[in-house]
Each structure stands twice: as C-alpha cells, then as structure tokens.
N, C-alpha and C positions, 0 to 999 in steps of 0.2 A: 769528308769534305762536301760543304753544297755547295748545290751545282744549281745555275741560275740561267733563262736565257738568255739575258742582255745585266750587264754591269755596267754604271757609269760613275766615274771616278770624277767628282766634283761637284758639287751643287750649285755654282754658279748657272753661268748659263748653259751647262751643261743638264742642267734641271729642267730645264725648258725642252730637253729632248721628250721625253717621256711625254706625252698628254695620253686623249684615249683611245688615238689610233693602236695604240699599245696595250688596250685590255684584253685579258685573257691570257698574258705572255706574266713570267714570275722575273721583274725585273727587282734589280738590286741599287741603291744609290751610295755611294761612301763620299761620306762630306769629314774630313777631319777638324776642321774651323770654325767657317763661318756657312749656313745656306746665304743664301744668294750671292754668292762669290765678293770678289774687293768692291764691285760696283757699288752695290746697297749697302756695306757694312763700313768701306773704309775709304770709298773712291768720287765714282763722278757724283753720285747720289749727295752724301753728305756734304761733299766740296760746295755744289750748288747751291744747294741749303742753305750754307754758311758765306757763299759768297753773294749771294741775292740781300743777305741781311748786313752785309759789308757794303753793298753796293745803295741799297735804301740810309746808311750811314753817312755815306760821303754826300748823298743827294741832299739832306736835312744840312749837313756841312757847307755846303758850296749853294743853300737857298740862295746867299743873297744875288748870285747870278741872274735870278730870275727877278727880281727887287719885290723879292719873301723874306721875310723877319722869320727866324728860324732858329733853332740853337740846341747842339747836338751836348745833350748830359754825356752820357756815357750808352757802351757796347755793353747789358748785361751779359756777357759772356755764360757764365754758369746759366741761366737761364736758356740761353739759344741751343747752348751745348744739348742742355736734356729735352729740348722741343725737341732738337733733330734726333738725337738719336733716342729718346722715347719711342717717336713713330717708327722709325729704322729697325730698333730690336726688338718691337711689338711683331713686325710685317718679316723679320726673320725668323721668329719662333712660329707664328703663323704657316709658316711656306716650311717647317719643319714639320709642326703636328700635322699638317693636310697630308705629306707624305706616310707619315707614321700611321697614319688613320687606314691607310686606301691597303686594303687587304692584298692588294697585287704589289705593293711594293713593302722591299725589309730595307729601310735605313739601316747603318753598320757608322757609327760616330765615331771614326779613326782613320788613323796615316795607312793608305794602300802601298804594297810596293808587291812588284810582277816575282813568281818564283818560278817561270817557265808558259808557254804558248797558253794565251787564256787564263790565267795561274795567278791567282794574286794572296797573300797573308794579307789583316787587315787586323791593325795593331788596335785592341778596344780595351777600355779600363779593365776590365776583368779578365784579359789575357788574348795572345791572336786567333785569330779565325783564318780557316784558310777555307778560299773560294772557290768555284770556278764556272765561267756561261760558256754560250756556243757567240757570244760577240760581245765586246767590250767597247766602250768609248773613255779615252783619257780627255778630261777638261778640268785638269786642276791648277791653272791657272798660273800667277807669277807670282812676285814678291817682293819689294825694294831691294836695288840692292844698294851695299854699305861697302865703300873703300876702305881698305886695309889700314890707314892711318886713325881710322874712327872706330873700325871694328874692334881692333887691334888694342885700343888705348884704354881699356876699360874703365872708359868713362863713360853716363849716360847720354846719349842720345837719343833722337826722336824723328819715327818715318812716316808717310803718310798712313801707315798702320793704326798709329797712337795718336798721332800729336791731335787731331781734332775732340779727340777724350781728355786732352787735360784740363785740370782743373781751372788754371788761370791762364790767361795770356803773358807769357815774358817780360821781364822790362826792357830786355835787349836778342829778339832772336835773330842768329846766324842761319844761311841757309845756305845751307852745299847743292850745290846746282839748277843752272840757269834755266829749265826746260817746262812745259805748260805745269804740271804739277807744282814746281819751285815757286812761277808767278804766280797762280792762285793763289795760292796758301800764305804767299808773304802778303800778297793784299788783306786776304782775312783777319793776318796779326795784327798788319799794321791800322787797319781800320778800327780793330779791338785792342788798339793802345800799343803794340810795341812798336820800339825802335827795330829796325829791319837791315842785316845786311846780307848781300848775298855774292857767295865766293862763285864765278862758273869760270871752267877753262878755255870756256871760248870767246871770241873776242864782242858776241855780243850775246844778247838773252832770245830765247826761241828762235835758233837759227836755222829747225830744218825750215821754218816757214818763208814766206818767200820774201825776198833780200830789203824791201821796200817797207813791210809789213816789221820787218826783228831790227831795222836800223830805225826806224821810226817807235817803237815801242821801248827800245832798251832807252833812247832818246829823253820818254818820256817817263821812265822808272828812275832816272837820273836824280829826278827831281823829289822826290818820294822816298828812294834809299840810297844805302850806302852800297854804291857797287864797287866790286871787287875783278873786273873780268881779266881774261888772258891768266887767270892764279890758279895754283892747287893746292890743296890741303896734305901736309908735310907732317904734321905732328898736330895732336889734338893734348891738350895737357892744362894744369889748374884741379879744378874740384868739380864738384857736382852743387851749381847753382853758380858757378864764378870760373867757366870752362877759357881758355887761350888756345886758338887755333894759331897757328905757325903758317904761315904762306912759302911759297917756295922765290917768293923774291924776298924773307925774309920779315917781313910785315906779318903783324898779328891781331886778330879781332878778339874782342873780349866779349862774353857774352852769357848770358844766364842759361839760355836753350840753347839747343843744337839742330836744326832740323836736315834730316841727309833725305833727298830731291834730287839723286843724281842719278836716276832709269832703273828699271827691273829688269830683272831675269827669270826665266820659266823655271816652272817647279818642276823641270825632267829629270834632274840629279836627285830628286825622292824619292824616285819611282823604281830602280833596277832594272830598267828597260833591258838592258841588253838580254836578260831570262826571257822577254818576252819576243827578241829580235827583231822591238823595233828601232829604228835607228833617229840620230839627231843631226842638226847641224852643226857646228863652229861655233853657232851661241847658245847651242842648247833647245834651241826650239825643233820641236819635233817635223820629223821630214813626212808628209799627207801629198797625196796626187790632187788632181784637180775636186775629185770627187770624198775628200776629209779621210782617206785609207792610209794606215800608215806601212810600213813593210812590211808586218805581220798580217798572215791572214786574219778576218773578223775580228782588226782592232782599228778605230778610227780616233780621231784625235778635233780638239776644235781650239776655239778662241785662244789668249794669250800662250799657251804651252807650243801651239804652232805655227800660230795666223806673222804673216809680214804687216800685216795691219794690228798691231795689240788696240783695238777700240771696241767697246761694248755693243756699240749696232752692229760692227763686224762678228761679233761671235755668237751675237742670237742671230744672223743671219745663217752663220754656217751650223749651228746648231738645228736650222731649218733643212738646211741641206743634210747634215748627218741623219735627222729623223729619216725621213723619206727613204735614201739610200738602205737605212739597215731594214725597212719595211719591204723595198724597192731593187732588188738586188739587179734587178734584167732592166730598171728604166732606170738610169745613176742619173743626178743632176750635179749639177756643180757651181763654186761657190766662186762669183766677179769680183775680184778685188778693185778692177779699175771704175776709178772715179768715187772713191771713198772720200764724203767728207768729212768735216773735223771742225771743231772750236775750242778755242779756248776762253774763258767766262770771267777775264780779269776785267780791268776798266784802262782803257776802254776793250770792250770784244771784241774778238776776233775767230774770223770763219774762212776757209779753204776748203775748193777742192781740186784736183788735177794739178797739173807741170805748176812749177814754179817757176819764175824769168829763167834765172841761173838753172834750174833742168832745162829747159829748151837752149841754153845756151851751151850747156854741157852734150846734149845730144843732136847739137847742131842744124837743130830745126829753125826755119824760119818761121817769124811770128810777130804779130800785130800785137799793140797795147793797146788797149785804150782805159781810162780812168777816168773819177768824177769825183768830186768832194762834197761831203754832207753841207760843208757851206754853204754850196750854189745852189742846194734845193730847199723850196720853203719850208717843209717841218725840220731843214738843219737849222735853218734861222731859230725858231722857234726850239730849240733845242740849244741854241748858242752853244752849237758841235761846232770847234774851232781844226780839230786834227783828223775825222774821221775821214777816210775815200774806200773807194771800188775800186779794183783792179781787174780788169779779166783778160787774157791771154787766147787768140784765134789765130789759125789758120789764115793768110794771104790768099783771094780766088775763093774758097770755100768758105770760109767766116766758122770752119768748126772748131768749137772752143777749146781748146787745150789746158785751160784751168781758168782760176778766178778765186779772188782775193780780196775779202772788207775786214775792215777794221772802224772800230764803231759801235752806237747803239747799235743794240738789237741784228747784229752780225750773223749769229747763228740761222735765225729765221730770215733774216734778207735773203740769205744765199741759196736758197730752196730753189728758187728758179733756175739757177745758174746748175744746181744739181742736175734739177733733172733735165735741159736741156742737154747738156753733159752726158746723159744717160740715156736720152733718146736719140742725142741725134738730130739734135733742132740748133743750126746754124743761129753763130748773134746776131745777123739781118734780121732773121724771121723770129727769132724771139723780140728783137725790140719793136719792131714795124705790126707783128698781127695785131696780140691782142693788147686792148687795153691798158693803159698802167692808172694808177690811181692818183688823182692830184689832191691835195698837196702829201700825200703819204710819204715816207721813207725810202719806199723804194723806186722812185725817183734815179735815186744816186744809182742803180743796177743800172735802168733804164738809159741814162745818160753817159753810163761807162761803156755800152756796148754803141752808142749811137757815134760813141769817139773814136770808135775801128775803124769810123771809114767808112763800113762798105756799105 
C-alpha cells in the first residue's frame, strides 16, 4: 500500500487546495471524472458561455426596440457547442497534464471509496490501488439528481451533465424543475429554436429567491413558455425522441427531449464513509466544524459534498480555508458562509445577497424596504428596461443591510456594492451618502434603492 501525505479526493475545487505552499510534501489527487470539477466541464462555466450567446440572440431579435433594423438568422448551435467546449476540454486536459507533470503529485484517474481511518481503494482501469496519507481532504462534489418516475422509466433523458453536449437543440424540450439551473438552460433552448415547457412543483419558478424577485420572473417566463407549476411528474412513457410525461393532475406534455433540472445531491454515498468514520447529514452532505474537519481525524471535506452553500466562489473559498489549516494546524481559520452572494444569468438577471423579505418575516425581524426601478434612472431609459428594480432590505435605527435584490441588466455586477457593504459593515446611509455614484451609470438604481429607506 502507498502511503502519501495529503490525498485529495476531487479535482474540482478541491484542486485548487494544493499549490506550492505544498512542495516538498508527496501529495496525491484522485479525480474519477472530470479535472476541474461540474463548474468548468458541465456547470456555471459553460451555462454562461451559452447563455451570453442566447442573450446577444435575443438582443439582434428585439433590435427594433432600439429603432435598429436587425434580423436574427439562426443560433449555429453546433458551432457554439464546440467554441465552448473546445476551450473548456482544452483548459481541463491542461489542468490534468500540469498535474501529471509536477513530480510532487501522482494523479490516480478513478472512483475513491474509504476502507478504514485514512484508507481508501481507488478503482483505476487496470485494477484497484489501495492507498493511504497522514490527511485526506474529500471535494468530490455532487451530481443531478433524477426522480424515480424518470429514473425509473428507461427512457432517455438529459441533465445538466449532457444536455449542453448534444448535438442539436429539440424541437420541443420539457424541463423538470423550476430552480436557477432549470431557467438558464431553457432560456439557451429556447433562444437556439426550441419550444420550452417546464414542469416545477412549486407554485412559482426560483422560489428560494426573494418573493418580489420569483413572482415577478415566473410572471415574465409566462410569456416565453409553457408553464406547468404546482405539477409532478407521475410517469415518464412514449419512445425515445417522442417522450409523454404524465402529471399528477393527470395532463401530459409531449416532447422530444427531457431535461431533469430538479437539484443535486452530494457524491457521499460513493465514498464508504462510514470505514472512514466520517459522518453525514440527512441529505448526505458531509458534517465539517467551522474549520472544513470532518469527524475523523486528518480528514476535511469542502465545497458541494458539505458546504450549505453548494456555489463555486464558496468552495474555492473553503478550499482556501482547508489549504491553510492542513498547513496550519495551531492557527485554524475558518470559512463565513454569511452574506454569500449568488446570480442567476437568464434574461432578465438576477443577483442576491442576505435575508429575503419573507426570511426576515419568518425570523421576525423588523425591517425597511426600499427599491428603485431601472426606469427611473437615465441608462434604464436608454436601455428601454421596462421590468428591472433593486430591492434592499435594512435594519430600522441602524440602516444595517439585511440583504438586497436586482433584477436586471448587468445584476450580478450591480450588486457588488451591496456585497460588500453587507460584508463590512457599512450601513445603507453611509453607502449611499459618502461616496460618489456615477451619473448616468446603472448603478444609479443601487443608489436610489438605498436612498428610499429613509434614513
């Protein structure tokens, strides 16, 4: 058996633990998949790729808003496919051979599962290997998951795994669930030609978001597809290329594709943790202290296998925090989940971070609104943004921000400010009032949402 002193089980961002505060040490990487974990190979990387050239689609479409003569041919679909992922499995085989190159590290190209404290077999074409270091980190990541009536029906379907690989876009794709993955991706069909319907159980689309934000977008998906909400999928039956979903009020969608968009779950049922004794939760995601440690000694865990935040700046963050610590054993740092933000990259975007109205309603805090519409500021004019606002959520007396909410062009980056005030500590008085804001910029609409708290 060899014996190694650091192992890390995933090449996502769990790859990112290793740099060269770690030379000299004989570390080990087992990636069974993909290097660079869902992000680069099957997630936010390519979604954005493909949703940017979905979004420059609709823009050549809807010219004459701006009174531009314009006229959208076609989405080459197969061409965009292999711009993105060209550069995407170039830049993963890359981040393989660099590994494979550097004398201090052994790649092991297989499924790890623990046979005891530090202990893992490592399933490789040519038969197992068994391993073992003096510390281990697990970052193998998640996986779509598939309901029983899809799984079950062996029929084809398609997850965020594949579907951005196939060859053509649908003439009719169904989308099983309503949540930021589901909207993306039916935007990119439906931009590259197909008819879109999508099944979710709940009674609107992107619901953990905040209530203003998911009744105002499901609103505006109304008009764009076929929605199906409050339904579930019952039976999945037909053929392959000519599929009949079953609803449970009895209604049925017909449809060529399948795509199942209804959340993931961590890869901890791969692993044999209990050999290792380390423990999970209820959903499978691994149980880590503040400091990425999980029950077993000298094993720590990171991004979607244990984070309550499954997002990719959260797991290269605690993947920052796990370096250190396994270096750092007497100085632990640890990893802030609060005030994580988040986007999602449909049309229009959308960007959060902190409480939602309904959490502060839930938790019974009191709390100020104030919001602003891209209307009322001159580049919304100039942008003939008819739907976009700012939302942001403060403290009464103190003006400390409790969250904050756009929807809109350029959302993601609007809301930086609102981050990190959020993260410092900088009251919505003193953010709107010190410094400067830019006229006629966009963020405008920040500036005037925080000036309508009042204080």
């Amino acid at each position: 058996m060899r014996h190694h002193d650091l192992i890390v089980i995933g090449a996502g961002s769990g790859n990112a633990v290793v740099d060269g505060s770690f030379a000299g040490l004989d570390v080990a990487v087992v990636e069974e998949k993909w290097f660079g974990g869902t992000c680069l190979n099957a997630g936010c990387i390519p979604s954005k790729m493909l949703a940017f050239a979905a979004h420059v689609a609709s823009t050549v479409r809807e010219a004459g808003t701006y009174d531009v003569d314009a006229e959208l041919r076609a989405v080459r679909w197969r061409e965009l496919r292999d711009r993105v992922f060209g550069r995407l499995d170039a830049a993963r085989e890359e981040g393989r051979r660099g590994r494979e190159a550097d004398d201090g590290i052994t790649v092991y190209g297989g499924r790890a599962r623990f046979t005891g404290p530090r202990r893992l077999v490592v399933e490789l074409p040519d038969g197992p290997v068994e391993v073992a270091a003096d510390q281990i980190v697990i970052a193998a990541g998640g996986r779509p998951l598939v309901p029983p009536p899809v799984a079950d029906s062996g029929l084809p379907y398609e997850t965020s795994d594949t579907v951005m690989r196939v060859d053509a876009p649908p003439r009719h794709l169904a989308v099983l669930g309503g949540g930021y993955i589901a909207a993306e991706l039916a935007e990119v069909f439906s931009e590259a030609g197909s008819a879109v319907t999508i099944v979710e159980k709940e009674e609107r689309l992107l619901g953990p978001q905040d209530e203003t934000v998911a009744e105002l977008f499901t609103d505006l998906a109304r008009d764009r597809y076929d929605l199906r909400l409050g339904r579930e999928v019952t039976g999945v039956g037909g053929r392959p290329g000519a599929l009949r979903l079953t609803l449970d009020d009895g209604s049925t969608v017909e449809a060529d594709m399948l795509l199942v968009a209804a959340g993931r779950v961590p890869n901890s049922d791969r692993l044999d943790l209990d050999a290792a004794g380390v423990k999970t939760r209820d959903d499978g995601r691994i149980v880590v202290d503040a400091y990425q440690r999980t029950t077993a000694e000298g094993v720590f865990a990171l991004g979607d296998i244990c984070t309550p935040v499954p997002l990719k700046h959260v797991a290269n963050r605690e993947a920052k925090v796990v370096a250190h610590n396994l270096l750092h054993p007497d100085d632990l740092v640890s990893a802030d989940h609060d005030g994580v933000p988040a986007a999602v990259f449909t049309r229009p975007q959308i960007a959060s971070v902190g409480a939602t109205e309904q959490d502060c309603r839930d938790r019974g805090l009191e709390y100020l609104v104030g919001t602003a519409q891209y209307a009322d500021v001159a580049y919304g004019w100039a942008m003939e943004d008819t739907t976009g606002f700012c939302k942001v959520l403060a403290e009464p007396g103190t003006g400390r921000l409790l969250g904050a909410h756009l929807m809109g062009p350029q959302a993601p980056t609007l809301i930086q400010p609102l981050v990190l005030a959020t993260t410092l500590g900088i009251d919505a008085a003193t953010l709107a009032d010190t410094p400067y804001w830019i006229h006629p910029a966009l963020t405008e609409v920040v500036e005037n949402a925080l000036l309508d708290l009042g204080l």
